[in-house]
C-alpha positions in Angstrom: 76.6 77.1 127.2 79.1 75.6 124.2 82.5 75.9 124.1 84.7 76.9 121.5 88.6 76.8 121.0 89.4 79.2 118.4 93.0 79.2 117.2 94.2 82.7 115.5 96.5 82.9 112.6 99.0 80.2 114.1 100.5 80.5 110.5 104.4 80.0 109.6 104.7 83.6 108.7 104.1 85.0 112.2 106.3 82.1 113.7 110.0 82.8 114.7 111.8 83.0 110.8 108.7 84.2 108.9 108.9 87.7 107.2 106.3 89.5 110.1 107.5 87.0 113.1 106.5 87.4 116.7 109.2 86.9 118.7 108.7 84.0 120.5 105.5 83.5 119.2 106.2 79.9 118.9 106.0 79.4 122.7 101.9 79.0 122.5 102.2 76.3 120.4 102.7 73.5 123.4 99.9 75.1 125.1 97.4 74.9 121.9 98.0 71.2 121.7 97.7 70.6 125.1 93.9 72.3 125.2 93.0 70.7 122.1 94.0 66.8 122.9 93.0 67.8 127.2 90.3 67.0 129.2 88.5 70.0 128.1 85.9 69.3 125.4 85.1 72.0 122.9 82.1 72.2 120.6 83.9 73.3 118.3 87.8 74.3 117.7 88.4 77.1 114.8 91.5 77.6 113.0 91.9 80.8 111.4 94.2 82.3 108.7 95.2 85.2 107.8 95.6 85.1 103.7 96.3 87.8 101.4 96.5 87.7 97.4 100.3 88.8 95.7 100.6 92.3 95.5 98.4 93.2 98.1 97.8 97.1 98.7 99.3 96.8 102.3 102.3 95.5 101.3 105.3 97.9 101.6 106.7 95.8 98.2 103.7 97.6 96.8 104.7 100.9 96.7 107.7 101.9 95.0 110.4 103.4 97.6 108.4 102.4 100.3 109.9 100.0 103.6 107.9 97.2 105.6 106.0 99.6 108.9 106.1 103.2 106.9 102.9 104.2 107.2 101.4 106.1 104.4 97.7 107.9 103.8 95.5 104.9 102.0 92.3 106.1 100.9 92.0 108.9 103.5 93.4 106.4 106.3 96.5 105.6 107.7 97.9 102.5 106.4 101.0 101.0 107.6 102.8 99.2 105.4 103.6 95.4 106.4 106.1 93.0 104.7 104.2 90.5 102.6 103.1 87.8 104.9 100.9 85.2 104.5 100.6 85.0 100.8 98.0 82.7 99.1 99.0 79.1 98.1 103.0 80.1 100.0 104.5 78.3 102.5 103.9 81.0 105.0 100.2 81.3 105.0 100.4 77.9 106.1 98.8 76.6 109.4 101.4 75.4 111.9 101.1 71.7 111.9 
């Protein structure tokens, strides 16, 4: 069996002072360092990010008089409404060094 480490959206915009933070979701960080340069070997480690274009249709600054976590019908769907996060080519869409 192979082993993976795979690393979810540790981006700057879901870090304490980014615009959809998890508090305290900086605390993992010491713990994702110490798996990747442990004892454990890994076939493979995966970073993922989670990138959206300006403007994107989920973002409450999309829809006039709308606020970041309304939730509005989108296509026959619920929708909530998120502040923009993790914008292409912005410093928050960055990977946590």
């Amino acid at each position: 069996m192979k082993k993976a480490l795979i690393i979810v959206d540790m981006q700057a915009d879901f870090l304490p002072g980014g615009s959809l933070a998890v508090a305290e979701g900086d605390q993992v960080i010491p713990y994702i360092v110490k798996l990747i340069g442990g004892t454990e070997s890994y076939e493979l480690i995966v970073a993922t990010q989670d990138w959206h274009p300006p403007g994107h249709i989920s973002f409450a600054s999309s829809h006039q008089g709308r606020s970041p976590f309304d939730v509005i019908d989108l296509y026959g769907s619920p929708q909530v409404l998120w502040p923009d996060h993790c914008v292409q080519g912005r410093p928050g869409a960055q990977l946590h060094p």
